[in-house]
C-alpha positions as CSV (number, residue, x, y, z in Angstrom):
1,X,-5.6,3.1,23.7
2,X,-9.2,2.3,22.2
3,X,-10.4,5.2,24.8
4,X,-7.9,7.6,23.9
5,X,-8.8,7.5,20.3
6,X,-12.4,7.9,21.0
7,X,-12.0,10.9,23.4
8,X,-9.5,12.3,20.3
9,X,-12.5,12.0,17.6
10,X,-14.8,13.6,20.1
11,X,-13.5,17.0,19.6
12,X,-12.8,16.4,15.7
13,X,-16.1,15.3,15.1
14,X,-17.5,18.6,16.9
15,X,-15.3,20.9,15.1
16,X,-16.4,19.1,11.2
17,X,-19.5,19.4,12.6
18,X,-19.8,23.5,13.7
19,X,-17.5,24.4,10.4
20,X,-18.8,22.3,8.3
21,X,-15.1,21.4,6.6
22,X,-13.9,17.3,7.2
23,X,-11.1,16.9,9.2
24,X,-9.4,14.0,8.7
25,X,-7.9,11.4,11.1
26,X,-4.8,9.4,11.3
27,X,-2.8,7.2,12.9
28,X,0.6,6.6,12.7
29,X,1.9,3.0,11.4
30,X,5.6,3.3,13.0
31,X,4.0,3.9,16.2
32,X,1.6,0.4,16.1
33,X,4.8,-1.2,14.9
34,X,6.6,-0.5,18.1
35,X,3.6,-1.0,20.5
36,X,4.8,-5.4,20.2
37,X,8.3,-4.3,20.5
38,X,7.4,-2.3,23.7
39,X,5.7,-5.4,24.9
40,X,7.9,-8.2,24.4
41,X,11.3,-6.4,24.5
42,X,11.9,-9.1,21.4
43,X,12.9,-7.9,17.9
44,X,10.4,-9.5,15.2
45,X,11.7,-11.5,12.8
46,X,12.0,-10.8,8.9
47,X,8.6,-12.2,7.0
48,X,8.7,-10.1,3.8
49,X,5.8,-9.3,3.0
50,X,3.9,-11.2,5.1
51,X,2.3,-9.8,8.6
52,X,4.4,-11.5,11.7
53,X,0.9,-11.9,13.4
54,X,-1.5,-13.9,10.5
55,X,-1.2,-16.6,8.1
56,X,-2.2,-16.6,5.7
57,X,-1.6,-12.8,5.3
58,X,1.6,-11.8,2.4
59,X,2.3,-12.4,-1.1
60,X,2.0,-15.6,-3.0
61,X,3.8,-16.4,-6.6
62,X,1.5,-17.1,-9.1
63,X,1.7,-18.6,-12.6
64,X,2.4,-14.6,-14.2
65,X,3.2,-12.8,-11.2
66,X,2.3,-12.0,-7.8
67,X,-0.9,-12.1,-5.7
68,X,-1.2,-11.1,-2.3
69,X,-3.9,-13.0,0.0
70,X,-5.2,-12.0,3.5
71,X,-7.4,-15.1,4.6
72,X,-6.0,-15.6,8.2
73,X,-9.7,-15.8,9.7
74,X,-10.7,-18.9,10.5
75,X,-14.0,-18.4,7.7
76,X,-12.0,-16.8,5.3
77,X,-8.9,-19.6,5.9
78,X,-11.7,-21.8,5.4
79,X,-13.3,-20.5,2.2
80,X,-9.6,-20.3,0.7
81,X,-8.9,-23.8,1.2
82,X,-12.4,-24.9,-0.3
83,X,-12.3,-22.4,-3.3
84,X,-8.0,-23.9,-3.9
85,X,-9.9,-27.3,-3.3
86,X,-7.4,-27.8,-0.4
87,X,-10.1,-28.8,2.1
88,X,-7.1,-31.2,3.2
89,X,-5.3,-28.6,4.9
90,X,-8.2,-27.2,6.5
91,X,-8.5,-29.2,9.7
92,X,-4.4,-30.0,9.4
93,X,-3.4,-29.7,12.7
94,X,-0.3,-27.5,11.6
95,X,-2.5,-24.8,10.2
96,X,-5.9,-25.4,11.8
97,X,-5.7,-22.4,14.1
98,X,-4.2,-19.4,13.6
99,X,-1.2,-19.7,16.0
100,X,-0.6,-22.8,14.2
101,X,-0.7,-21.5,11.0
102,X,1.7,-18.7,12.3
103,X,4.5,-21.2,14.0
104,X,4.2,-23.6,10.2
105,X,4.3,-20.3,8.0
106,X,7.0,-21.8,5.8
107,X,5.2,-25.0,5.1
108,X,1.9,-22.9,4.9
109,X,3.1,-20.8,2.2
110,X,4.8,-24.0,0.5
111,X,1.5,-25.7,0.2
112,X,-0.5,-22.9,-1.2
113,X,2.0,-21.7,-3.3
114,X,2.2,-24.6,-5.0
115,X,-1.5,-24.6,-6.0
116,X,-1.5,-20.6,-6.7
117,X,1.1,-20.9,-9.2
118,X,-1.3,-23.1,-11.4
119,X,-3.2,-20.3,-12.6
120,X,-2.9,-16.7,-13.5
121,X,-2.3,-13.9,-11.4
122,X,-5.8,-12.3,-13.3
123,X,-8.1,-15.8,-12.8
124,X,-7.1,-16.2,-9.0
125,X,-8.6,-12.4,-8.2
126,X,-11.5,-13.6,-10.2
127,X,-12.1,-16.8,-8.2
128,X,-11.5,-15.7,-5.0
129,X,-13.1,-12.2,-4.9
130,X,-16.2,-14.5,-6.0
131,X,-15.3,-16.7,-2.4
132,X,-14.8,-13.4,-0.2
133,X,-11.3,-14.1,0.3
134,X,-9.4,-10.1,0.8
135,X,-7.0,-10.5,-2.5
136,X,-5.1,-7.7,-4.6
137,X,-2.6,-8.8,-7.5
138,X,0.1,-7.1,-6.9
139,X,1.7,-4.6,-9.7
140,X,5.0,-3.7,-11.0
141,X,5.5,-0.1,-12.1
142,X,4.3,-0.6,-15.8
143,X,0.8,-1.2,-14.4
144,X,0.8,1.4,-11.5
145,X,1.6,4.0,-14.4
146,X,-1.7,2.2,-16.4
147,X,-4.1,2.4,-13.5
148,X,-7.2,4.5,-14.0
149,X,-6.9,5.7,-9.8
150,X,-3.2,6.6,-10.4
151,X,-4.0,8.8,-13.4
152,X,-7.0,10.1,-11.2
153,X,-4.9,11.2,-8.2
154,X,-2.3,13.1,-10.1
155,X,0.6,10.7,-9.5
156,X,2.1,11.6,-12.4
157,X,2.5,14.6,-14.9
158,X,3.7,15.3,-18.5
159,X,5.6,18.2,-18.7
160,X,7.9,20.0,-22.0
161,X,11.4,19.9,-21.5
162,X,13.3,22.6,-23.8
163,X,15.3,19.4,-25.2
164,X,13.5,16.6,-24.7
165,X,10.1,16.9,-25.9
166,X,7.2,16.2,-23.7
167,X,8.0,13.9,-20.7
168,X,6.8,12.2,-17.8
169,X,7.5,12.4,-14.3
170,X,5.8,11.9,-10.7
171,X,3.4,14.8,-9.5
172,X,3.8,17.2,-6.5
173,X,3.9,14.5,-3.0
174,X,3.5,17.2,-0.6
175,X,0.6,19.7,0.2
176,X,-2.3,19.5,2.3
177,X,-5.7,17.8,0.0
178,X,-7.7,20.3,-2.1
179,X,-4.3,22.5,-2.0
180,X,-3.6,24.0,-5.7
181,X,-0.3,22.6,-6.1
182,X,0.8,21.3,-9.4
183,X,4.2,20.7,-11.0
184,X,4.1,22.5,-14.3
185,X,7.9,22.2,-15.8
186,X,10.8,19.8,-16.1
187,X,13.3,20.5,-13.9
188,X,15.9,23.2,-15.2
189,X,18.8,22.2,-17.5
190,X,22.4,23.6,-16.4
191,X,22.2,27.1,-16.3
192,X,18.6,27.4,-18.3
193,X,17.7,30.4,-15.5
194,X,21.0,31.8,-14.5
195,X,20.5,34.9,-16.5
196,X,16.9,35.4,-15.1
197,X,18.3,34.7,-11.6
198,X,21.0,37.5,-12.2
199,X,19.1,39.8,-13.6
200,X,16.8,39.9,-10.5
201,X,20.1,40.0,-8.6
202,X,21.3,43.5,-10.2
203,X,17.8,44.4,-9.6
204,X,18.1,44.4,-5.9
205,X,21.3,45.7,-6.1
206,X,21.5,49.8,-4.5
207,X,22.4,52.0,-7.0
């Protein structure tokens, strides 16, 4: 698979290259999620939002929220555990490999859970972006629609509506990048363009 993606770029790269306009380069994710099924004929069990293959790797309560926490390398295990002064469950021999840590996930997320809830969803980012540990708090709509990059990529639009004032809704999802697509209106009430729509209708009619 690794060659077949780099004899894919080849060509991509020479064609950025000679135009001078980026291409860009995807993969898809339902594909990769069937490449273990195709393996192991087995269907994977439900883990939320944690990945079936790492631990820890998926969401952990917290004492305002939600934090999600991707430290299933054996450093980064080890620089989680030392900045929740856990060192205890660093050598544990139910989470001191990653298989391990994998086959005692439930316990795993037990233990840490209890010490993530003991501080804010804001001061755990703080602490262990400091360590190196992959973190991201994770954000319920209210805050999505506050984020500076959500404003930034046009999720969202205020529009007039002929009854409602001014109000908010999500932007155009489709369109290639660059494309000069924009939503500009609220959608239509009942009937607000039937006599437009007719009118271009008798238009077209033969005399």
């Amino acid at each position: 698979m690794v060659v077949r993606r780099r004899r894919r770029q080849v060509p991509t790269l020479r064609q950025s290259k000679s135009s001078g306009i980026a291409t860009r380069e995807g993969g898809a994710l339902q594909q990769t999620a069937l490449a273990g099924y195709f393996a192991s004929g087995d269907l994977p069990e439900k883990t939320g939002s944690a990945a079936p293959y790492a631990a820890p790797n998926e969401a952990f309560p917290t004492a305002n929220g939600w934090i999600m926490i991707a430290a299933y390398q054996q450093d980064r295990w080890r620089k989680l555990c030392q900045t929740l002064k856990r060192n205890e469950l660093i050598d544990d021999p139910r989470f001191a490999a990653l298989a391990s840590r994998v086959a005692n996930r439930k316990v795993l997320v037990e233990e840490l859970g209890n010490t993530l809830k003991g501080r804010d969803t804001e001061a755990w980012v703080e602490i262990l972006e400091a360590a190196d540990v992959l973190c991201a708090p994770i954000a319920d709509y209210r805050s999505v629609v506050s984020l500076e990059q959500a404003q930034h990529n046009g999720i969202f639009v205020d529009v007039p509506h002929p009854t409602l004032g001014r109000i908010r809704q999500v932007g155009c999802n489709l369109g290639r990048r660059g494309a000069d697509v924009a939503v500009r209106y609220a959608a239509p009430t009942l009937g607000e363009h039937n006599a437009t729509i007719f009118a271009d209708e008798r238009r077209k009619e033969p005399a």
